[in-house]
Biopython code that builds the backbone (N, CA, C, O; Angstrom):
import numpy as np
from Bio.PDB.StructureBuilder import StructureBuilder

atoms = [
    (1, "UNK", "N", (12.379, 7.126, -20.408)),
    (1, "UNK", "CA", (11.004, 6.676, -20.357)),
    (1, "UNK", "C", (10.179, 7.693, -19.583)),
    (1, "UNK", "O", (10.734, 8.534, -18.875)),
    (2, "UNK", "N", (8.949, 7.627, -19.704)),
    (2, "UNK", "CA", (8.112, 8.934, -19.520)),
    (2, "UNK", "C", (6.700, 8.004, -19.070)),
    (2, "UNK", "O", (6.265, 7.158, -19.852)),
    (3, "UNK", "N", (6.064, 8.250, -17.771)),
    (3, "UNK", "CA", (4.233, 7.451, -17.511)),
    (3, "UNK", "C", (3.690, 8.985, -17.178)),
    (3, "UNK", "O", (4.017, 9.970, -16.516)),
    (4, "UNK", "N", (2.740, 8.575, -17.991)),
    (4, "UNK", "CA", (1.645, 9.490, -17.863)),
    (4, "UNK", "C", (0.233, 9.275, -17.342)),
    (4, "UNK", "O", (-0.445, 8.748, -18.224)),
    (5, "UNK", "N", (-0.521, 9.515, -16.114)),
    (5, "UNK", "CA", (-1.369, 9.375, -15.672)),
    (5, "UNK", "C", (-2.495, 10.041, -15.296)),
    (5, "UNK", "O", (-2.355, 11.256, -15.156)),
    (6, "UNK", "N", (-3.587, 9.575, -15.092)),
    (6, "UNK", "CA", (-4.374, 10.900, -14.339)),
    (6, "UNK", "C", (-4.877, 9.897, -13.058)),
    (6, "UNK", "O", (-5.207, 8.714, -13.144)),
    (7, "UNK", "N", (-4.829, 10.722, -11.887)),
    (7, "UNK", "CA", (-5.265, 10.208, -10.622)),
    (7, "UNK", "C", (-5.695, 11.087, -9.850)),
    (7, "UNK", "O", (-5.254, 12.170, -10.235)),
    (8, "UNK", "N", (-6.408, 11.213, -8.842)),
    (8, "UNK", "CA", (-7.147, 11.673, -7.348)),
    (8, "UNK", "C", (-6.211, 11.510, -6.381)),
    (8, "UNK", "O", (-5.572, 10.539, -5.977)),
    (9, "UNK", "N", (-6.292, 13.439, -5.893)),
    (9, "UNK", "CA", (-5.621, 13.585, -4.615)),
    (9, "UNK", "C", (-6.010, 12.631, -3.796)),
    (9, "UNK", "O", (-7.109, 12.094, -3.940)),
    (10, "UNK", "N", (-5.167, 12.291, -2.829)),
    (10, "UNK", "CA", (-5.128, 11.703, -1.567)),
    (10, "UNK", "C", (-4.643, 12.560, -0.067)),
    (10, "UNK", "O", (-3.478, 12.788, 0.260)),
    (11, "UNK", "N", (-5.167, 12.722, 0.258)),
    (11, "UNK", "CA", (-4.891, 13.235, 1.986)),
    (11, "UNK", "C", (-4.288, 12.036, 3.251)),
    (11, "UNK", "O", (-5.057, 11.271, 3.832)),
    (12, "UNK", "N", (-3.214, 12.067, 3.430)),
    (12, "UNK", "CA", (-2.696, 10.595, 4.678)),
    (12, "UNK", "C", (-2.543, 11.586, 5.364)),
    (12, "UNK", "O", (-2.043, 12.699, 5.207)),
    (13, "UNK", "N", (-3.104, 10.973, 6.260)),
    (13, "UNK", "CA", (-3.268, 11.716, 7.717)),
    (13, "UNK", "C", (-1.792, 11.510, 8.548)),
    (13, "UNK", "O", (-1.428, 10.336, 8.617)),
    (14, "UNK", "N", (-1.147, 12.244, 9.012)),
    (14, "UNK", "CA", (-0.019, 11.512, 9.870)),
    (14, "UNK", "C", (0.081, 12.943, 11.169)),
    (14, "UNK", "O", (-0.787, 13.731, 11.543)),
    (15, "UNK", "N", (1.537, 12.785, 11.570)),
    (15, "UNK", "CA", (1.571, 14.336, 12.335)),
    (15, "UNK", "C", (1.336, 15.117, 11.324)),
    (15, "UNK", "O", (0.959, 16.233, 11.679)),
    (16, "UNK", "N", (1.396, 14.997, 10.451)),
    (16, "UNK", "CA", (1.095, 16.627, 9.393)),
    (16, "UNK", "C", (0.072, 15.981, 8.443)),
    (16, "UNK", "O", (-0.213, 14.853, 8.846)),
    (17, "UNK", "N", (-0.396, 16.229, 7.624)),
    (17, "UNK", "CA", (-1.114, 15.835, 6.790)),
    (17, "UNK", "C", (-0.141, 16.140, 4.974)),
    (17, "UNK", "O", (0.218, 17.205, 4.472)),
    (18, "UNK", "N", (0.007, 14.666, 4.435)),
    (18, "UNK", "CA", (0.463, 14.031, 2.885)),
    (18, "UNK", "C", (-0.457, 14.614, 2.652)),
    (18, "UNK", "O", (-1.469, 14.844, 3.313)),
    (19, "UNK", "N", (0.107, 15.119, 0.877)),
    (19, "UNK", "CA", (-0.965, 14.801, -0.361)),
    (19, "UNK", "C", (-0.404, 13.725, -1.309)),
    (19, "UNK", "O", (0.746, 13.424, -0.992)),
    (20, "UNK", "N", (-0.836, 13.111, -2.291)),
    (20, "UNK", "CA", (-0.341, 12.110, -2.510)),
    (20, "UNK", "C", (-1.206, 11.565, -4.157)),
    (20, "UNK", "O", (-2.434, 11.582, -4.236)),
    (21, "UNK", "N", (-0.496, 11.211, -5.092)),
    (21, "UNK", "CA", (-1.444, 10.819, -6.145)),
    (21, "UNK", "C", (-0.611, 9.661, -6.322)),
    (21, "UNK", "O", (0.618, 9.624, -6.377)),
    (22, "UNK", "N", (-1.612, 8.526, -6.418)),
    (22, "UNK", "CA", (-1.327, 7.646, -6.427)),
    (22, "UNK", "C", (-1.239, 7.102, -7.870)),
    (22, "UNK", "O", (-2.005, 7.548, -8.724)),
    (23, "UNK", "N", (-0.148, 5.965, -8.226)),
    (23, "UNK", "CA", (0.064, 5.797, -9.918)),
    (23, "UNK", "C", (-0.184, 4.662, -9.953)),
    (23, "UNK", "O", (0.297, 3.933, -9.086)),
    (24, "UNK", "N", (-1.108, 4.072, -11.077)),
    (24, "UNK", "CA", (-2.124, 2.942, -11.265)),
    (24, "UNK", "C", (-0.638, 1.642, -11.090)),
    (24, "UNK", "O", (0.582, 1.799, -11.128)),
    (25, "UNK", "N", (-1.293, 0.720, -10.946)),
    (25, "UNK", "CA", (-0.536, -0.865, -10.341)),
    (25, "UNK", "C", (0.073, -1.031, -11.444)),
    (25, "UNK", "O", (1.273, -0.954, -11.184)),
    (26, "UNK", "N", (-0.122, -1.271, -12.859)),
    (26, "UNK", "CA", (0.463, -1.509, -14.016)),
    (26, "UNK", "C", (1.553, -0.712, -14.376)),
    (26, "UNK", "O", (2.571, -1.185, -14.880)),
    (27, "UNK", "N", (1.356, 0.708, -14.096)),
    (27, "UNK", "CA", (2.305, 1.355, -14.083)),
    (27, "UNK", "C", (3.500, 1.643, -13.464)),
    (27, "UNK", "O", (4.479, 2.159, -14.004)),
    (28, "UNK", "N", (3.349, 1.153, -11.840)),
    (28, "UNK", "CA", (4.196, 1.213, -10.945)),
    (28, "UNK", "C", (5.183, 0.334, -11.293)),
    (28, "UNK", "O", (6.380, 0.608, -11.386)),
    (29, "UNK", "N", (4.411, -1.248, -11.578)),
    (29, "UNK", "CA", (5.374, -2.110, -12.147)),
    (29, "UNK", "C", (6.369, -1.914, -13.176)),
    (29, "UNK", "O", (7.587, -2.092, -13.162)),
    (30, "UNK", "N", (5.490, -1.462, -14.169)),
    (30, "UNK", "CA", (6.671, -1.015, -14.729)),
    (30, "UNK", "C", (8.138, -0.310, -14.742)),
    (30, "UNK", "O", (9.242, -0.674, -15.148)),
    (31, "UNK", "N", (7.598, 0.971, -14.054)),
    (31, "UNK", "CA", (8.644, 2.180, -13.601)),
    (31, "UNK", "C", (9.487, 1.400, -12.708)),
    (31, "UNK", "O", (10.688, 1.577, -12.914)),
    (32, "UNK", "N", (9.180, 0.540, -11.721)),
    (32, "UNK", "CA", (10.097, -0.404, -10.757)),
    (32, "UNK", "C", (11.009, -0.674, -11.747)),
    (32, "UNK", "O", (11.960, 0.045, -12.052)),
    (33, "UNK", "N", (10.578, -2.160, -12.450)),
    (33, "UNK", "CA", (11.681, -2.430, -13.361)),
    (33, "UNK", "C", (12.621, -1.523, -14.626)),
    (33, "UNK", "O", (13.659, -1.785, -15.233)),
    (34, "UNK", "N", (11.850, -0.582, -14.642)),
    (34, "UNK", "CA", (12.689, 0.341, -15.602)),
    (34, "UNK", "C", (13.912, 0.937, -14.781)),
    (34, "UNK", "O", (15.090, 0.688, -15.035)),
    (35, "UNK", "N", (13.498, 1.693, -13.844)),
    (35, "UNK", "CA", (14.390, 2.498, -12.735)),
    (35, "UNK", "C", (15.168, 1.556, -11.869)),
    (35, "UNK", "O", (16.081, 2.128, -11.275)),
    (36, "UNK", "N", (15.046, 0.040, -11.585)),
    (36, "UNK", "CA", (15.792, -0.598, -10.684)),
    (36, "UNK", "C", (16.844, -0.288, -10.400)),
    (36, "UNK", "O", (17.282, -0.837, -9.389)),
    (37, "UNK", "N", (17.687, 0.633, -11.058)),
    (37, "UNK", "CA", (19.353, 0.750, -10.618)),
    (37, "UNK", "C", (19.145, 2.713, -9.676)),
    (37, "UNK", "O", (19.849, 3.336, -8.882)),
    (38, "UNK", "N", (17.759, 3.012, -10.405)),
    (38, "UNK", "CA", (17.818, 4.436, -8.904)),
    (38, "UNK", "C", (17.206, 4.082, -7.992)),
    (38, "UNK", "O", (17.283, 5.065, -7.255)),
    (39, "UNK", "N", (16.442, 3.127, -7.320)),
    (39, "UNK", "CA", (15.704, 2.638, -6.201)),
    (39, "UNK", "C", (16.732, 2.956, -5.172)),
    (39, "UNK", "O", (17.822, 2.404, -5.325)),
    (40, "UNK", "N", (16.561, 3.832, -4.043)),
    (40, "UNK", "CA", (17.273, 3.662, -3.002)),
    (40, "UNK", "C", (15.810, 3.580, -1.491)),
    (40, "UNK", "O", (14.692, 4.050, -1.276)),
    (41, "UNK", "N", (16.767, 2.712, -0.855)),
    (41, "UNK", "CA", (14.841, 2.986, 0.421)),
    (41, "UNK", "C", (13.736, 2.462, 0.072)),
    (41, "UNK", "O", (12.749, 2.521, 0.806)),
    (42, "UNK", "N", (13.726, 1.889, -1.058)),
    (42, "UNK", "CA", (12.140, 1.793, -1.924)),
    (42, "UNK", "C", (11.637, 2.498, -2.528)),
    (42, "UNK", "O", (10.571, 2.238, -3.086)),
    (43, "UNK", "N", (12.388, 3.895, -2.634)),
    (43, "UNK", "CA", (12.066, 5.057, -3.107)),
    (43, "UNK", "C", (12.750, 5.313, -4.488)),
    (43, "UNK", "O", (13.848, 4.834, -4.773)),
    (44, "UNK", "N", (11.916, 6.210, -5.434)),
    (44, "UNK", "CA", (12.394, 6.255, -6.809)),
    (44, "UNK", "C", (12.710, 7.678, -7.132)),
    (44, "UNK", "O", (11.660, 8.315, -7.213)),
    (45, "UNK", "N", (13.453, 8.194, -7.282)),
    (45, "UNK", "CA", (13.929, 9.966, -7.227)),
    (45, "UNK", "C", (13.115, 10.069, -8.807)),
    (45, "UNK", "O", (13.475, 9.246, -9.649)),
    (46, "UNK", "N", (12.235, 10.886, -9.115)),
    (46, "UNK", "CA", (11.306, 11.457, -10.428)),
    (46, "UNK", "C", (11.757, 12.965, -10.591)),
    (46, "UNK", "O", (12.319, 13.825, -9.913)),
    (47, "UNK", "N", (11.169, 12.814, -11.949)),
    (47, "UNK", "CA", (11.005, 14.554, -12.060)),
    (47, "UNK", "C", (9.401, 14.606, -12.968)),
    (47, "UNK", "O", (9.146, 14.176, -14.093)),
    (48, "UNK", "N", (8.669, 15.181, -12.148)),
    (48, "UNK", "CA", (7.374, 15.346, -12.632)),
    (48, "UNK", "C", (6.843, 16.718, -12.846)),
    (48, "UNK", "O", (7.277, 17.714, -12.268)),
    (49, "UNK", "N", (5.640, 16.702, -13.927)),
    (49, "UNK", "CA", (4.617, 17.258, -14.169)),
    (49, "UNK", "C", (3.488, 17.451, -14.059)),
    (49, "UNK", "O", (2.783, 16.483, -14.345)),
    (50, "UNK", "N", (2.746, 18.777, -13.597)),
    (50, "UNK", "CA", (1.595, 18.502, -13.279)),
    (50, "UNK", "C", (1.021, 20.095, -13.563)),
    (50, "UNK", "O", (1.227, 20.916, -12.668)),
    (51, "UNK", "N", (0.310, 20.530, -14.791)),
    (51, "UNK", "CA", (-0.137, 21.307, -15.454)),
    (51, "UNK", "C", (0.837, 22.262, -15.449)),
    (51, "UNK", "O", (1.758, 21.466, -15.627)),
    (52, "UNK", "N", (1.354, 23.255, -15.393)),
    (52, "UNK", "CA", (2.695, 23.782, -15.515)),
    (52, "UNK", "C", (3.868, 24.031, -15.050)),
    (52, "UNK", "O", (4.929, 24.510, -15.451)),
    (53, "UNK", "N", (3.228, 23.390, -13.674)),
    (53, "UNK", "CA", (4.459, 23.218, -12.527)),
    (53, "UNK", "C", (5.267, 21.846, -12.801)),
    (53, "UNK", "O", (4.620, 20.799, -12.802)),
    (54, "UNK", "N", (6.592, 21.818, -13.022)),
    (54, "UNK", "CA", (7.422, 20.722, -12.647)),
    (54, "UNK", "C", (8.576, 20.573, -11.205)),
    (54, "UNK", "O", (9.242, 21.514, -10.772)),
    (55, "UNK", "N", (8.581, 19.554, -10.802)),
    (55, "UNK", "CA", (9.199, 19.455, -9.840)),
    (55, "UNK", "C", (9.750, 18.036, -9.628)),
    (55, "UNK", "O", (9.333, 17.058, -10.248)),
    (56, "UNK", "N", (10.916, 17.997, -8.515)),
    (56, "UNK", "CA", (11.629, 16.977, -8.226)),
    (56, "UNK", "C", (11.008, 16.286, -7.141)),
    (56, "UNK", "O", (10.381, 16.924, -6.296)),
    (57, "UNK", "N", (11.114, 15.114, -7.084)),
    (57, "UNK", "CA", (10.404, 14.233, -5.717)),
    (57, "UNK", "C", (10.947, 13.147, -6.041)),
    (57, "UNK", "O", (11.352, 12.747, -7.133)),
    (58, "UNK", "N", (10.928, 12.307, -4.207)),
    (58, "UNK", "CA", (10.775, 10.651, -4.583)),
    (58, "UNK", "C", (9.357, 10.087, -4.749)),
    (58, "UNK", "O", (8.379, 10.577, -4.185)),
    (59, "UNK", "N", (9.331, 9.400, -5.274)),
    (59, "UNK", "CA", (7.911, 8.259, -5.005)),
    (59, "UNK", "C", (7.789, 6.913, -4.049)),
    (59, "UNK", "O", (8.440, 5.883, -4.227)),
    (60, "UNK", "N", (7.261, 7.034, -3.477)),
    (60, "UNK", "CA", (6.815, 5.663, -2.651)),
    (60, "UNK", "C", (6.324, 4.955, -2.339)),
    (60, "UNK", "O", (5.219, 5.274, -1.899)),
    (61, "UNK", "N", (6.640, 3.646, -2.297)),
    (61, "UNK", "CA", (5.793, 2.534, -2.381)),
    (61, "UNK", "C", (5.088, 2.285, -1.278)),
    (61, "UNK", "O", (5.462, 2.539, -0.133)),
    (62, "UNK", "N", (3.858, 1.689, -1.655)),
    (62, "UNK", "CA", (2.568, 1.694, -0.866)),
    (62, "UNK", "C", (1.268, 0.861, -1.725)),
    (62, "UNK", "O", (0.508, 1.297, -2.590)),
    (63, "UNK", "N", (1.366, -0.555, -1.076)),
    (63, "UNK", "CA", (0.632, -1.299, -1.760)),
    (63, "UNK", "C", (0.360, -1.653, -3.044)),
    (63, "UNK", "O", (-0.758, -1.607, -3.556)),
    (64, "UNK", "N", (1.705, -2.125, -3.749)),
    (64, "UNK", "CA", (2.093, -2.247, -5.100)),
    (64, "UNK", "C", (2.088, -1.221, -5.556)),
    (64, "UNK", "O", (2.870, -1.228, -6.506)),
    (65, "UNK", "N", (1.372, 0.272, -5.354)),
    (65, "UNK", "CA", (1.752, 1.232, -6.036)),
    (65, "UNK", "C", (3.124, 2.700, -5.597)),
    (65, "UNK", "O", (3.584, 2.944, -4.482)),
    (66, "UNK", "N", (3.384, 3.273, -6.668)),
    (66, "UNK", "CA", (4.060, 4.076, -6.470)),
    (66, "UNK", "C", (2.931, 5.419, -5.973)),
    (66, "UNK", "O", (1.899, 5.545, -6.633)),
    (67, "UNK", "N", (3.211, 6.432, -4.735)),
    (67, "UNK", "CA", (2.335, 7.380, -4.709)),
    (67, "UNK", "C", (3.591, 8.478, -4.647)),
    (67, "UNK", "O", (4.688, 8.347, -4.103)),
    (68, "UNK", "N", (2.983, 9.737, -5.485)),
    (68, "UNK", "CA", (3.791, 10.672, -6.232)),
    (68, "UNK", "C", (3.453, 11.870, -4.682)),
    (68, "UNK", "O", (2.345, 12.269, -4.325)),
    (69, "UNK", "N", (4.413, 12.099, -4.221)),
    (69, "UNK", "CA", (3.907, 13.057, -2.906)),
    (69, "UNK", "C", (3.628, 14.550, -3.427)),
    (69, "UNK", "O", (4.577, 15.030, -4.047)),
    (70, "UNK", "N", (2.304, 15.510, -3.264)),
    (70, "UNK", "CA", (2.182, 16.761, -3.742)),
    (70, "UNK", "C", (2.779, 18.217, -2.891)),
    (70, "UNK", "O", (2.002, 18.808, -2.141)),
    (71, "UNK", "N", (3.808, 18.580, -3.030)),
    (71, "UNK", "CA", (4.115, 19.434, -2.314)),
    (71, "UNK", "C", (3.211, 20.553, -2.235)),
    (71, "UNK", "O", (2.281, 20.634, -3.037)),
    (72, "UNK", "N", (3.451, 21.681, -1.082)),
    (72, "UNK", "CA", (2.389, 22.559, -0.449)),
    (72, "UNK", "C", (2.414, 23.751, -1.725)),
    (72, "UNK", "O", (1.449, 24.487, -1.934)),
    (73, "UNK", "N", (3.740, 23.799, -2.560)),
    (73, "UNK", "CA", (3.893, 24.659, -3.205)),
    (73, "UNK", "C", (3.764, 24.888, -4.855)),
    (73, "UNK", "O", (4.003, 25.869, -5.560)),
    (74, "UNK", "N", (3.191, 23.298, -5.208)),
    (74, "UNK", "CA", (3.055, 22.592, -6.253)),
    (74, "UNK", "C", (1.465, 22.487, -6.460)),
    (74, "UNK", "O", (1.011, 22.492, -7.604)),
    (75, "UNK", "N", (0.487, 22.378, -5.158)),
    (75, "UNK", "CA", (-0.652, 22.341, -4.995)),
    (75, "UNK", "C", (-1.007, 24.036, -4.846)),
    (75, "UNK", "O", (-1.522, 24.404, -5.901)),
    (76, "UNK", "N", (-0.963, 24.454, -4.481)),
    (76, "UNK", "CA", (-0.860, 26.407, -4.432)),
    (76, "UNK", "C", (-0.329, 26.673, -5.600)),
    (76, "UNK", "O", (-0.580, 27.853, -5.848)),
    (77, "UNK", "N", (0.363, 26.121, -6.573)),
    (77, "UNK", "CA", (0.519, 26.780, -7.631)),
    (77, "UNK", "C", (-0.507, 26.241, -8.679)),
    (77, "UNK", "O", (-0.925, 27.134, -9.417)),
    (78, "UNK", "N", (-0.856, 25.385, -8.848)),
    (78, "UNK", "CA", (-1.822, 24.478, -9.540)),
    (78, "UNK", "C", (-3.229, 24.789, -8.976)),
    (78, "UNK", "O", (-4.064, 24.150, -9.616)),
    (79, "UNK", "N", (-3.910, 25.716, -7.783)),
    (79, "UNK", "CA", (-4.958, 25.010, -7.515)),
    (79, "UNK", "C", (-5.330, 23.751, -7.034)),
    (79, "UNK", "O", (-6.534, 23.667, -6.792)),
    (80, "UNK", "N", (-4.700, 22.795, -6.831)),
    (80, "UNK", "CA", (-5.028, 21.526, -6.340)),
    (80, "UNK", "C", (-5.325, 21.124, -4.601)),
    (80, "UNK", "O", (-4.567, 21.311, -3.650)),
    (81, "UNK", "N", (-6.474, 20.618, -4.614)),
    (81, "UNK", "CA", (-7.280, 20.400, -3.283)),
    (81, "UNK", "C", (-7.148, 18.906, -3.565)),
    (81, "UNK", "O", (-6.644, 18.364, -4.550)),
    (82, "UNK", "N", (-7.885, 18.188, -2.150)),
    (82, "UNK", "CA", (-8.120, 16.701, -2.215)),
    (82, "UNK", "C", (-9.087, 16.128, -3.233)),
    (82, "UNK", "O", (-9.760, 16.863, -3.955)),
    (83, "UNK", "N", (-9.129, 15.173, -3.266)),
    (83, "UNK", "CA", (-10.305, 14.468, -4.489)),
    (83, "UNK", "C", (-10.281, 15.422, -5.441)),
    (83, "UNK", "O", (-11.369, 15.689, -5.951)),
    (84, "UNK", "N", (-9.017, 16.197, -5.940)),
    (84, "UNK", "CA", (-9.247, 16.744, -7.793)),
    (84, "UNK", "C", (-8.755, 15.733, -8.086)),
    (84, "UNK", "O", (-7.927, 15.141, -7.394)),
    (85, "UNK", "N", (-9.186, 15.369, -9.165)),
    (85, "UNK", "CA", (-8.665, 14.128, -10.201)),
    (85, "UNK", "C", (-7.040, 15.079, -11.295)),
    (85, "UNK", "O", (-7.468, 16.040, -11.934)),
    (86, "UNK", "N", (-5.927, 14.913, -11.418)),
    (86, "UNK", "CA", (-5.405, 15.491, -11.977)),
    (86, "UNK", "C", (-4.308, 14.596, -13.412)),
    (86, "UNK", "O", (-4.550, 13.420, -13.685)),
    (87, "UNK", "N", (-3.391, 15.230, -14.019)),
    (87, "UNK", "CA", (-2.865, 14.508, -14.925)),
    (87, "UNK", "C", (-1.370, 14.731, -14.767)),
    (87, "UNK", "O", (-0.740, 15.757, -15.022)),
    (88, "UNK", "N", (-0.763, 13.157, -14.129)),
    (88, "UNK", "CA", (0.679, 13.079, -13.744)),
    (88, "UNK", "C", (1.706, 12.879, -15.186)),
    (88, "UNK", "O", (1.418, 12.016, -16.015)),
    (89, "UNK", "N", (2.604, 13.548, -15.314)),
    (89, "UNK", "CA", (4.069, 13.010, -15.903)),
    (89, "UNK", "C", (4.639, 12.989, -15.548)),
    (89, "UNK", "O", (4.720, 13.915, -14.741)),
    (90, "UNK", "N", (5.936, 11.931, -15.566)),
    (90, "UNK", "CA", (6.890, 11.593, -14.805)),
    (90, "UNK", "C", (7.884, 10.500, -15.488)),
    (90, "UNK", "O", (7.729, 9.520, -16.218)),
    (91, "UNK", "N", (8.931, 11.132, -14.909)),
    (91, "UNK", "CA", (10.093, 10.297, -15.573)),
    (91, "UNK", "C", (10.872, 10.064, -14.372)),
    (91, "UNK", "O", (10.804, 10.799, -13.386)),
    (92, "UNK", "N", (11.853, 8.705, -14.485)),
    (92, "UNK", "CA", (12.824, 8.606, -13.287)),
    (92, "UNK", "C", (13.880, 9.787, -13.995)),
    (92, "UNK", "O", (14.050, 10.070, -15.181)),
    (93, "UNK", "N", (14.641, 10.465, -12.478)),
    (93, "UNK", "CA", (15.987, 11.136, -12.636)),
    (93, "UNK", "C", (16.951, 10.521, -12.089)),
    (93, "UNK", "O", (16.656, 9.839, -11.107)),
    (94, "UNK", "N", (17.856, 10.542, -12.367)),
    (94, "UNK", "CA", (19.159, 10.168, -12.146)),
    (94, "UNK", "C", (19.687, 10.732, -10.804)),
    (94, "UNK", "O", (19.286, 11.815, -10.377)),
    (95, "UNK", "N", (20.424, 10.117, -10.272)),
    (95, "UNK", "CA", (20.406, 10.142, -8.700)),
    (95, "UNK", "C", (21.618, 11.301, -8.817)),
    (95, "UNK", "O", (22.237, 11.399, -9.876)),
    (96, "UNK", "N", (21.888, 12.064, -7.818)),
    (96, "UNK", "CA", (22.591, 13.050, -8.017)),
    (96, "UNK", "C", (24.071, 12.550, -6.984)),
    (96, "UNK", "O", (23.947, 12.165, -5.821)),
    (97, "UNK", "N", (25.157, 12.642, -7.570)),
    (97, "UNK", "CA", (26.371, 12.508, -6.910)),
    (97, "UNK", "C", (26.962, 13.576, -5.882)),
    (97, "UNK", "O", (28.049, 13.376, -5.341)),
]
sb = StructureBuilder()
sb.init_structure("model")
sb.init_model(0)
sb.init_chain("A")
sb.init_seg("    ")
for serial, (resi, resn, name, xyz) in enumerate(atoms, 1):
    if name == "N":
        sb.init_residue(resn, " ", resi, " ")
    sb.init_atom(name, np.array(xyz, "f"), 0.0, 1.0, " ", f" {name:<3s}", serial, name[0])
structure = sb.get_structure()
C-alpha cells in the first residue's frame, strides 16, 4: 500500500529544532490499521518520497496524526524550508531483523 499526500512544513521547537509534515487524519487511520503488525513505540518504520529524494524514517504519532520527520539532508536536497507546502509518498517497510 502506498498514501500520497501534500502537506506544510512544520518546525517543533525542542532542544534542536523538528521538521515535520504532517499526514491528514483519514490517512493516518488508515496506514495504522494497514501497518498494525510494524508499529513498534507508536512508531511506523516508512520509506518515503519527496520530489526525488527517497528515504527511510519512522513516523509519529501526534494527535491522531502520523507526522513524517524531514531530515536536514532530505530538506537541503529538495530545497525545503518551513511553511513549503510539499507532496508526500509513503509506504510502510518492513521492520528489519
Amino acid at each position: 500500500m502506498e498514501w500520497v499526500f501534500v502537506g506544510e512544513v512544520v518546525e517543533w521547537r525542542g532542544p534542536a529544532p523538528f521538521y515535520f509534515v504532517a499526514m491528514p487524519e483519514g490517512d493516518s487511520a488508515d496506514l495504522k490499521e494497514a501497518a498494525r503488525a510494524l508499529i513498534y513505540w507508536g512508531q511506523i518504520p516508512v520509506r518515503v518520497v519527496i520530489g526525488g529524494t527517497e528515504f527511510g524514517t519512522a513516523l509519529f504519532p501526534r494527535d491522531g496524526r502520523y507526522l513524517v520527520p524531514l531530515k536536514d539532508a532530505v530538506r537541503k536536497a529538495e530545497g525545503i524550508s518551513v511553511g513549503d507546502v510539499v507532496t508526500v509518498e509513503l509506504r510502510p517497510a518492513p521492520k528489519k531483523s
